[in-house]
C-alpha positions in Angstrom: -5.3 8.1 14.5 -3.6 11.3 15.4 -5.0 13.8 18.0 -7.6 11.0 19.8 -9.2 12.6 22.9 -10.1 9.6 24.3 -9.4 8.7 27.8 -7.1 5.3 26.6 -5.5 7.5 24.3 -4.3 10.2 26.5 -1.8 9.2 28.9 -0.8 12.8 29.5 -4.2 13.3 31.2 -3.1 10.8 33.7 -0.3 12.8 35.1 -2.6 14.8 37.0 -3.9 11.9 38.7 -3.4 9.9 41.5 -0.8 7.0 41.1 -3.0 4.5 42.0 -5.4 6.1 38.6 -2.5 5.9 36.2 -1.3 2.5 36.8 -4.9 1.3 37.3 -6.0 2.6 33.6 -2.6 1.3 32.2 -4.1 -2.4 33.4 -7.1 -1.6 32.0 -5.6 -0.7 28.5 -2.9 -3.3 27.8 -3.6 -4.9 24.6 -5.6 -1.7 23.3 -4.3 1.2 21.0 -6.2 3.4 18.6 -6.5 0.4 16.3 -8.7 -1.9 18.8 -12.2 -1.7 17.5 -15.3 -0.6 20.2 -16.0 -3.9 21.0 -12.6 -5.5 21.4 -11.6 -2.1 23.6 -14.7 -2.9 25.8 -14.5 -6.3 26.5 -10.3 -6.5 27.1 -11.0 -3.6 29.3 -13.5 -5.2 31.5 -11.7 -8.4 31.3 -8.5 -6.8 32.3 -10.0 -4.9 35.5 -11.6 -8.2 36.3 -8.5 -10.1 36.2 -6.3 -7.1 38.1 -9.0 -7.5 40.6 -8.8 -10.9 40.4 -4.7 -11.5 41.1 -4.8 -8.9 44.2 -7.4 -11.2 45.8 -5.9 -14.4 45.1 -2.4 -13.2 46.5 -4.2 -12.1 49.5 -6.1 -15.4 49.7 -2.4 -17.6 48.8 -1.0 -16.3 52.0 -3.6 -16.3 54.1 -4.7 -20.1 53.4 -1.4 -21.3 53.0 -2.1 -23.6 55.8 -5.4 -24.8 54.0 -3.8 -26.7 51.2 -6.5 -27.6 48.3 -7.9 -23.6 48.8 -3.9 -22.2 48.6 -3.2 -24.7 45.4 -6.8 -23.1 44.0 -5.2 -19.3 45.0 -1.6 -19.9 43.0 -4.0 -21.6 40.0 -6.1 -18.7 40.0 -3.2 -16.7 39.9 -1.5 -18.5 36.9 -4.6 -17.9 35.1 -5.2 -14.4 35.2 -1.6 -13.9 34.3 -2.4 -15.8 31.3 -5.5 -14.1 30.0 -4.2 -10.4 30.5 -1.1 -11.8 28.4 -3.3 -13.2 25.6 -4.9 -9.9 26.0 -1.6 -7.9 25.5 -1.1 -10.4 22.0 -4.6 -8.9 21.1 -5.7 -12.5 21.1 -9.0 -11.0 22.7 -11.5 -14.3 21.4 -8.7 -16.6 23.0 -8.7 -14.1 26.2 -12.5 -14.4 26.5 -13.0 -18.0 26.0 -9.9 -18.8 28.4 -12.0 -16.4 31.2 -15.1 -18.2 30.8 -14.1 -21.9 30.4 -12.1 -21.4 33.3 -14.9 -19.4 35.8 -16.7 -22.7 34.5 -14.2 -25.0 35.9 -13.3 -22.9 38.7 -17.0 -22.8 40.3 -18.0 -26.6 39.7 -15.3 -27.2 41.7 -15.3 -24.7 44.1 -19.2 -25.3 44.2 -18.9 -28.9 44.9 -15.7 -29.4 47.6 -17.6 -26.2 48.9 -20.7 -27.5 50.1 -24.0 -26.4 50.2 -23.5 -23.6 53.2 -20.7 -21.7 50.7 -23.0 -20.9 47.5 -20.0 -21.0 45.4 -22.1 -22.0 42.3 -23.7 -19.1 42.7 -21.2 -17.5 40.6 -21.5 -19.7 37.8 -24.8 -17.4 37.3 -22.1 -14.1 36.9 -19.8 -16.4 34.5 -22.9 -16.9 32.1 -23.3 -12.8 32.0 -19.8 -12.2 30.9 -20.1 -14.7 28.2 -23.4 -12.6 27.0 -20.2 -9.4 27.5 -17.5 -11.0 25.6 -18.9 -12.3 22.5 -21.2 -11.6 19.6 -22.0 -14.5 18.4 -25.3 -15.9 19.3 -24.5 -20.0 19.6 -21.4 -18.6 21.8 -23.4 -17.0 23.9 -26.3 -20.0 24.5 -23.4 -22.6 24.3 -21.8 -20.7 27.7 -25.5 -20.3 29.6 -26.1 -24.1 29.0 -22.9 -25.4 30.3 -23.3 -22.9 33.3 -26.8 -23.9 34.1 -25.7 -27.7 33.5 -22.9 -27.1 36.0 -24.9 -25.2 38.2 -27.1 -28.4 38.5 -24.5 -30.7 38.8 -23.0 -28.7 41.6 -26.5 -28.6 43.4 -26.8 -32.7 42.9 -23.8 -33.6 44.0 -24.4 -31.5 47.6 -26.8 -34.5 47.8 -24.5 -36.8 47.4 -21.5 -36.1 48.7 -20.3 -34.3 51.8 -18.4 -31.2 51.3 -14.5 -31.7 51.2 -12.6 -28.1 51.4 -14.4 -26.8 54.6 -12.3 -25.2 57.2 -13.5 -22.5 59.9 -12.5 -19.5 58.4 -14.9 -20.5 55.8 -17.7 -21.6 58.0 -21.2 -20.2 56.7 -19.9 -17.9 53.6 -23.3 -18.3 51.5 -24.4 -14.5 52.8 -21.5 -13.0 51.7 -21.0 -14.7 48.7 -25.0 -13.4 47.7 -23.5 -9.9 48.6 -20.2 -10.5 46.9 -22.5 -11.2 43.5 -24.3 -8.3 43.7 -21.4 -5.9 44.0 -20.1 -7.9 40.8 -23.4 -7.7 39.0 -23.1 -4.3 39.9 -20.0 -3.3 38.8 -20.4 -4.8 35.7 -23.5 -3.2 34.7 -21.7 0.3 35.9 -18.7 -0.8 33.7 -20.4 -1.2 30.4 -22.9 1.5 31.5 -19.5 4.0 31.7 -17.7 2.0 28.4 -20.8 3.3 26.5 -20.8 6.8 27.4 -17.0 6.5 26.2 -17.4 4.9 23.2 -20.5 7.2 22.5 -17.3 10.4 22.7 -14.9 8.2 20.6 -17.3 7.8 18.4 -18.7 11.4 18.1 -14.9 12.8 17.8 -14.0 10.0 14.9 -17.4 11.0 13.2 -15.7 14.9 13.3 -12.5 13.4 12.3 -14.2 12.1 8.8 -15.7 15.6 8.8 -12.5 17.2 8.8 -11.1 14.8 6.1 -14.0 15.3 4.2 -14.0 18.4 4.1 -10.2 18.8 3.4 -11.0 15.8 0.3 -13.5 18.1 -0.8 -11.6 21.4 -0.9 -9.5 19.1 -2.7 -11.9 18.0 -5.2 -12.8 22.1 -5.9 -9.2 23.0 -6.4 -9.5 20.7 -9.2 -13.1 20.7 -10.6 -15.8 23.1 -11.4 -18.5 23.1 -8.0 -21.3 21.5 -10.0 -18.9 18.9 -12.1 -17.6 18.0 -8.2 -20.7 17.3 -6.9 -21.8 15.3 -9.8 -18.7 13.4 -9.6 -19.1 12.8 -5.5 -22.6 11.9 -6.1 -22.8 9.5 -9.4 -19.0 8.7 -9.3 -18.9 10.3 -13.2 -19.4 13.5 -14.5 -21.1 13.8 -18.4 -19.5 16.0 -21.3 -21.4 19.1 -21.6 -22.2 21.4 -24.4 -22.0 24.8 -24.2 -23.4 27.3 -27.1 -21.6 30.4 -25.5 -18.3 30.6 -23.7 -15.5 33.1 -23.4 -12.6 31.7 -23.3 -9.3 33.3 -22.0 -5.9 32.5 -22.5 -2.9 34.5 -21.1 1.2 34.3 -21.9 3.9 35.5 -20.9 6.5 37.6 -23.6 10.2 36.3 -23.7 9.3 33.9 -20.3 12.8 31.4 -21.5 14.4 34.6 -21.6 13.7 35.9 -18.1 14.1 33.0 -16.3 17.2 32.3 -16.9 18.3 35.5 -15.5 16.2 34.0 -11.8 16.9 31.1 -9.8 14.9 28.2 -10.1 13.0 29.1 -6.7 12.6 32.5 -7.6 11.0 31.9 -10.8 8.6 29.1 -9.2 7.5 31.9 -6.5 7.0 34.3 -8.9 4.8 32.0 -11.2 3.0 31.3 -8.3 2.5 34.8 -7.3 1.3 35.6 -10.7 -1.2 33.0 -10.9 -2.4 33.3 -7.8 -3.4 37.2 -8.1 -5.2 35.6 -11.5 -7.0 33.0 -10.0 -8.6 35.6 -7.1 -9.6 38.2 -10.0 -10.9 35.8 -11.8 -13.3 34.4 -8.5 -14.2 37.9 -8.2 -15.8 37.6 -11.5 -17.7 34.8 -11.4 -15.0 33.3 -14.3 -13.5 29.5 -14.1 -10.0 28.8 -14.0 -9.3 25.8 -16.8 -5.7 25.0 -16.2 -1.9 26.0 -16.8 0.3 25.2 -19.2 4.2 26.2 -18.2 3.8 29.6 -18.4 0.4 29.7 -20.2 -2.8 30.4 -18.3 -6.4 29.2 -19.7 -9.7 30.4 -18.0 -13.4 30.5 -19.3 -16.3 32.5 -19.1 -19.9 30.8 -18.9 -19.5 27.1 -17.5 -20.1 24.9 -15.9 -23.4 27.3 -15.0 -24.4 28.3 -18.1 -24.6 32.2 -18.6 -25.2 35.1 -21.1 -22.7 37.7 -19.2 -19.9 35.6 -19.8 -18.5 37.5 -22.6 -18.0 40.6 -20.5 -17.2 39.0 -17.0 -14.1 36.9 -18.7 -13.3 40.5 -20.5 -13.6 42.3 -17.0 -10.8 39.7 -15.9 -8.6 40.3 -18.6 -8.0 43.9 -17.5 -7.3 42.9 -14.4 -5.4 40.8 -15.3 -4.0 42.9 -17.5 -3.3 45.7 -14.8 -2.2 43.7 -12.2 0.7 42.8 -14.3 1.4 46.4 -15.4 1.5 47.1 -11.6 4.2 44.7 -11.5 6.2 45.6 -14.1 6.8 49.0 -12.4 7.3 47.9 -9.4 10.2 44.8 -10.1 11.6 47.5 -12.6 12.3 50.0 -9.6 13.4 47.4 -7.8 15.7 46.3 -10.3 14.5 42.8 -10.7 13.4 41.1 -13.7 9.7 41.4 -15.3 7.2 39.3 -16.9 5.0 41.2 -19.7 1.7 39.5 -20.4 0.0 39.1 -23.7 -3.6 38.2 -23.1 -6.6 37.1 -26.0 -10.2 35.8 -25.6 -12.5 34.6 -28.3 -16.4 33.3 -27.9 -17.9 30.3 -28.7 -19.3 26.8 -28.0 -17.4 24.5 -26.5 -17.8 20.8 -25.0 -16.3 20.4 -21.1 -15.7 17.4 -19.3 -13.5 15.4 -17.5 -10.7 13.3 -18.5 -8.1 10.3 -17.8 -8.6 7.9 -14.7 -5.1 9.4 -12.7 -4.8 12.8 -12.1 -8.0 13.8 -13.8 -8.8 16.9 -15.3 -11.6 19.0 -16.1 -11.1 20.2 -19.2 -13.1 22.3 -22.7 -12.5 21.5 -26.4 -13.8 23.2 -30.0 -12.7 25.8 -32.4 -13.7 28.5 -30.0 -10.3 27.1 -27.6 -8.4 27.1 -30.4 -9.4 30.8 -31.8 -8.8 32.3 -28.0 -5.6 30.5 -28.1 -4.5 32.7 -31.5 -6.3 36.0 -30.2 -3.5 35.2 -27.2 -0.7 34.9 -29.5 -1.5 37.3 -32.0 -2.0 40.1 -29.5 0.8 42.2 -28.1 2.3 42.3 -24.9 0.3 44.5 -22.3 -2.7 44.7 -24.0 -6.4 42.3 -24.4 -6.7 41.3 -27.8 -10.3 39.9 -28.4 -12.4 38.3 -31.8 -14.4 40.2 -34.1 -17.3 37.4 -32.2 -16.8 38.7 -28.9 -16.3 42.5 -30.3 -20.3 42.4 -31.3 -20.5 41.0 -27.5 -19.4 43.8 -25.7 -18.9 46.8 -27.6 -21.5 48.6 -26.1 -19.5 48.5 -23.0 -16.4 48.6 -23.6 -13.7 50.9 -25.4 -12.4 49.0 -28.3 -9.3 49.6 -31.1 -9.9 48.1 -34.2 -6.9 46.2 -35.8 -8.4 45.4 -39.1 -8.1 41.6 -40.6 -4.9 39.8 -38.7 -3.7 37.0 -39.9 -3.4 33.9 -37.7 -1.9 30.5 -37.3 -4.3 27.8 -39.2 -7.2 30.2 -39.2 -6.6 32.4 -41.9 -7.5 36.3 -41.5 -9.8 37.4 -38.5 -11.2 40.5 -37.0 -9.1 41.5 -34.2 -9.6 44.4 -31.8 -7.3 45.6 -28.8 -10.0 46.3 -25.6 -8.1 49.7 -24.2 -11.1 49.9 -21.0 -14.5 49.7 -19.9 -17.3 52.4 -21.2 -18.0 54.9 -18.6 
C-alpha cells in the first residue's frame, strides 16, 4: 500500500531523530511491512522490544556473572533465545515467535524460581509470562492453556522452596525479592503503555486505510459513471444488476463525420486520435450542459439520447439544443483548421423520437446501451442529412416546431424505411 503514513512505514521520518530512535524502531519493526495485519504488527512489535530489551540485559548480566557459572550459562541461554525468536519474527513466523517466548518464560522462571529460593521471587514473573500469552494470541484455549501451566509452575516453584534449599545463591544476589516486585511493575507497566500507544496507532492506520478505500472508491465510482447512466450505476452498485427499461419518449441523436477515411489519411495516426478526442470531448460537455446522455461511439460515429435514464417530456428539444451546438462547434472548427491550413472534419448530424428499451449488456466490458425502431430512424435522419446541418423526423418536427426554425425537405427516401418526413432545423425561435 502506497503512500502509508504510518510510523513503521516511514523510515524517512526517522532521519530527524536521534540514532538511538531510528535503530530502536528498526528492532521494533523487523518482520513487519505494510502487509502485516494489526494484530501480527502489534504483537511482533512488543515481542521484539521485549526481546531487544531482553539481549542488552543478558550481555550485561553474561559478563558480570561470569564467575557465577549456572547464572552466566542461564545469561548466554537467554541470549540464544532471543536471537531466535526475533529471527522467527523476521520469517513472519509470528505464532512460532509467540509460543517459543512463552514456553520458554515458562521454563526459564521454574527454574530460575526454584535454584532461586524463596528470598529472590523469581516466580513472580511467571504471573507477567501468563499476561503476554493473553497479548500474543487469540485463541481462547491458547490463552487458558498458558495461565494453567503458569499458575501450576508457579505452585510447583512455591512447593519445592519447602523442600529443597536454594542452589544458585551468591551475594550479589542476596535479598533480590524487592526489586524483583519493582522490576514487575515497571514491566506490567510498560506493557500496558505499549498496547495503550499500539492502539492509538493502529486507530491512525486504520482511519488512513478507511480514506484510502474512499479514494478507490470514489475513483471506481467515477469509473462506473464514465460508463453508465447515474441511476443505472447505482442500481448496479446496489443490487449487482440493472433491469431493461422502457421508455415511451426519447430523442435520440446520432452524429457522423463526411469523407472521415478521406481525411485521415492525410493526418498521422496520433493526430487523428487527438483530434477525435478533441471533438468528442467538446460533444460530451455540450451535451452535460443539456441535461442529454452520451450512448456510445462508434469509429467516428457519435450516439447520444434525450430522456433516459430519468424519464422526461423536454427531451425532444434539449437533445435538439445539443445538436446545434454541436453543430456550431464544428463549424467553428472548420474555419479555424482551414486558416490554419490543416485538414477538417464536417459533421452531418440527425435525431428522430421514440420509444426505446435501455439496458445493460455482456458480462466483460459492459455497456449501457438503447434498442427500437426509434435508434434505427435517428440513425437514417444522420445519414440522410447533409453535412453541416441537423436533420430531424417529421415525429420530432410536431415536437418542437413551436420553438424552433425549421426547413421542410418534403418526403426523403431512406435506407429500409421507405419515405419519411424530413426537415433541416436552421435555429432556435426567438
Amino acid at each position: 500500500m502506497s503512500g502509508v503514513t504510518t510510523e513503521f512505514l516511514r523510515p524517512e521520518k526517522d532521519k530527524n531523530r536521534s540514532f538511538i530512535v531510528r535503530y530502536w524502531n528498526k528492532a521494533l519493526n523487523i518482520g513487519v511491512d505494510e502487509n502485516t495485519s494489526f494484530f501480527d504488527r502489534k504483537r511482533t512489535r512488543l515481542l521484539n522490544g521485549i526481546c531487544v530489551i531482553g539481549f542488552i540485559a543478558y550481555v550485561g548480566n553474561a559478563f558480570g556473572l561470569m564467575k557465577h557459572e549456572i547464572s552466566f550459562v542461564e545469561s548466554i541461554v537467554g541470549l540464544c533465545v532471543d536471537v531466535i525468536i526475533v529471527f522467527l519474527n523476521s520469517r513472519k513466523r509470528y505464532n512460532a515467535a509467540c509460543h517459543s517466548y512463552n514456553i520458554f518464560n515458562i521454563l526459564w522462571y521454574t527454574f530460575m524460581g526454584i535454584t532461586g529460593g524463596v528470598h529472590d521471587a523469581t516466580e513472580m514473573y511467571l504471573i507477567a509470562s501468563s499476561v503476554t500469552a493473553m497479548l500474543f494470541f487469540k485463541e481462547t484455549r491458547i490463552i487458558v492453556t498458558y495461565f494453567i501451566i503458569n499458575f501450576a509452575c508457579f505452585g510447583i516453584v512455591k512447593y519445592c522452596h519447602t523442600i529443597i534449599p536454594p542452589i544458585n545463591v551468591f551475594p550479589e544476589q542476596h535479598n533480590l525479592m524487592i526489586s524483583n516486585y519493582i522490576l514487575l511493575f515497571v514491566i506490567m507497566f510498560l506493557i500496558i503503555l505499549h498496547f495503550k500507544t499500539e492502539n492509538a496507532s493502529q486507530e491512525n492506520l486504520l482511519e488512513f486505510r478507511n480514506i484510502k478505500l474512499g479514494e478507490e472508491k470514489q475513483r471506481s465510482d467515477d469509473l462506473l459513471l464514465n460508463i453508465l447512466p447515474a441511476e443505472t450505476a447505482e442500481e448496479l452498485k446496489a443490487k449487482g444488476s440493472a433491469e431493461a427499461r422502457e421508455y415511451e419518449l426519447v430523442t435520440v441523436l446520432f452524429t457522423d463525420f463526411k469523407n472521415f477515411t478521406k481525411a485521415s489519411e492525410t493526418m498521422s495516426a496520433q493526430e487523428m486520435v487527438n483530434e477525435i478526442n478533441y471533438c468528442y470531448s467538446a460533444f460530451d460537455r455540450i451535451l452535460a450542459t443539456h441535461g442529454v446522455e452520451k450512448i456510445k461511439t462508434i469509429g467516428d460515429g457519435y450516439m447520444a439520447a434525450g430522456g433516459l435514464p430519468v424519464k422526461n417530456n423536454t427531451n425532444p428539444v434539449d437533445t435538439l439544443n445539443a445538436a446545434l451546438d454541436i453543430r456550431d462547434f464544428m463549424e467553428t472548427e472548420k474555419v479555424r483548421r482551414r486558416l490554419e491550413g490543416k485538414t477538417f472534419f464536417e459533421i452531418r448530424i440527425g435525431l428522430h423520437s421514440g420509444p426505446v428499451v435501455a439496458g445493460i449488456v455482456g458480462i466483460k466490458k459492459f455497456a449501457y446501451d438503447i434498442w427500437g425502431d426509434t435508434v434505427n430512424t435517428a440513425s437514417r435522419m444522420e445519414s440522410s442529412g447533409e453535412t453541416g446541418k441537423v436533420n430531424i423526423s417529421g415525429s420530432t418536427y410536431e415536437l418542437v416546431k413551436d420553438k424552433f426554425i425549421c426547413t421542410y425537405r418534403g418526403k426523403v427516401k431512406a435506407k429500409n424505411k421507405g419515405e419519411i418526413d424530413m426537415y433541416f432545423v436552421e435555429n432556435k425561435k426567438a
